[in-house]
C-alpha positions as CSV (number, residue, x, y, z in Angstrom):
1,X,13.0,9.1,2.0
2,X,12.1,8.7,-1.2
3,X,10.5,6.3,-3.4
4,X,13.4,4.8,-5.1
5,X,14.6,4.3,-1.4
6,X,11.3,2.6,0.0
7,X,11.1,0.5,-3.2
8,X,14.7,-0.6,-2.3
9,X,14.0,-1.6,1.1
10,X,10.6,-3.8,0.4
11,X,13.1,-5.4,-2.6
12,X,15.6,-6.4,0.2
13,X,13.3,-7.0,2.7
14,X,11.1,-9.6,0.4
15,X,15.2,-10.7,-0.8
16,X,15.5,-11.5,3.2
17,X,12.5,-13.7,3.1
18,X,10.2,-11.2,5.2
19,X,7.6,-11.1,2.5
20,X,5.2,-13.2,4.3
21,X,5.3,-10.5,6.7
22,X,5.2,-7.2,4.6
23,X,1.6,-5.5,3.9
24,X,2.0,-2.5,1.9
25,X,-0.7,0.2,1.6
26,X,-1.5,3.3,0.5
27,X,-2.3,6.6,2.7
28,X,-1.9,9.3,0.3
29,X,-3.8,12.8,1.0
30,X,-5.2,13.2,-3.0
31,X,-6.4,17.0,-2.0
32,X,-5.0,19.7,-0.2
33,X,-6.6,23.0,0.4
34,X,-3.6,24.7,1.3
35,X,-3.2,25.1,-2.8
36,X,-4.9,27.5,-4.3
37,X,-5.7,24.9,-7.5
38,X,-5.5,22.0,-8.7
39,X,-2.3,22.7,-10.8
40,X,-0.8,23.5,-8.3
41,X,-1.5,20.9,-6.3
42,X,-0.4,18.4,-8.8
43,X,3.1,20.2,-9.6
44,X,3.9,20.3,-5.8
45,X,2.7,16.4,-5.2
46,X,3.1,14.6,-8.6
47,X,2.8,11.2,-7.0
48,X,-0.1,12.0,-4.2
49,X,-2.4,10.7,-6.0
50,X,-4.9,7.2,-5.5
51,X,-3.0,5.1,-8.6
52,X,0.4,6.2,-7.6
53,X,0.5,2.5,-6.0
54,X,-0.3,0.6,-9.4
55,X,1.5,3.0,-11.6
56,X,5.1,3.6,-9.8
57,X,4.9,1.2,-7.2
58,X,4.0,-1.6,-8.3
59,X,6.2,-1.4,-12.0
60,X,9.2,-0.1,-9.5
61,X,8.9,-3.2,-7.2
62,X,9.1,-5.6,-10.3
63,X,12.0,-3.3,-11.9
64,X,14.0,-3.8,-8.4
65,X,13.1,-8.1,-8.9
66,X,9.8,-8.5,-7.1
67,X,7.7,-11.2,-8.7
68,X,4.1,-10.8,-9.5
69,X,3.4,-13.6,-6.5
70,X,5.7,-11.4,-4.3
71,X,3.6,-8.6,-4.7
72,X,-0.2,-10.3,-4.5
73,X,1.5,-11.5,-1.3
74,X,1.7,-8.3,0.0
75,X,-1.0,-6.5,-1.1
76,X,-3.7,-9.6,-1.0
77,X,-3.1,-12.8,1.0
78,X,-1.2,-11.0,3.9
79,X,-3.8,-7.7,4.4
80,X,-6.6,-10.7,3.8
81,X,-5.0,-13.0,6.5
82,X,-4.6,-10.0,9.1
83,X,-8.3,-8.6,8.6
84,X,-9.8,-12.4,9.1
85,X,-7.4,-12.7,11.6
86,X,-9.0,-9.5,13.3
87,X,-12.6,-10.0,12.1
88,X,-12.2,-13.9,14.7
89,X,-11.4,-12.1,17.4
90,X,-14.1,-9.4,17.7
91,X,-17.0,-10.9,15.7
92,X,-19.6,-8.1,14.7
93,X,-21.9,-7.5,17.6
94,X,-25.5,-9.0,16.9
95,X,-28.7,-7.2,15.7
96,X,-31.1,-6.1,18.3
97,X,-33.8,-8.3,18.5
98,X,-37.2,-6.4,19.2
């Protein structure tokens, strides 16, 4: 799949109304020793790298009609709301007291 085609979906999926439910991240591998260099590297994974997110992403989403709320959505509130969410339900264990 490629980007054009994951930028579509999100587009229709925030379209659908879903965009209360839709966190989008970022798991890109930024290094790979299985090229010899960093050229190489970089003309085999032109968009494996950590600002791939704001620089096509992000401009790609808004192209396709994603508003700026839309997109703090899912890459604040919603990732903030799950982690909270998480951080009630297993509060950090306590220091030991000596």
């Amino acid at each position: 799949m490629t980007m054009h085609d994951r930028v579509k979906t999100i587009a229709e999926m925030v379209k659908r109304g879903y965009v209360d439910q839709l966190t989008l991240s970022h798991d890109c591998c930024c290094w790979s020793d299985f090229f010899p260099t960093v050229e190489q590297y970089n003309a085999a994974m032109p968009q494996h790298n950590y600002l791939h997110i704001c620089n096509d992403v992000i401009p790609a989403l808004q192209e396709a009609g994603v508003t700026q709320k839309q997109i703090d959505k899912m890459f604040i509130d919603n990732p903030r709301r799950h982690f909270e969410g998480a951080a009630a339900r297993f509060p950090a264990p306590k220091p030991n007291q000596e």
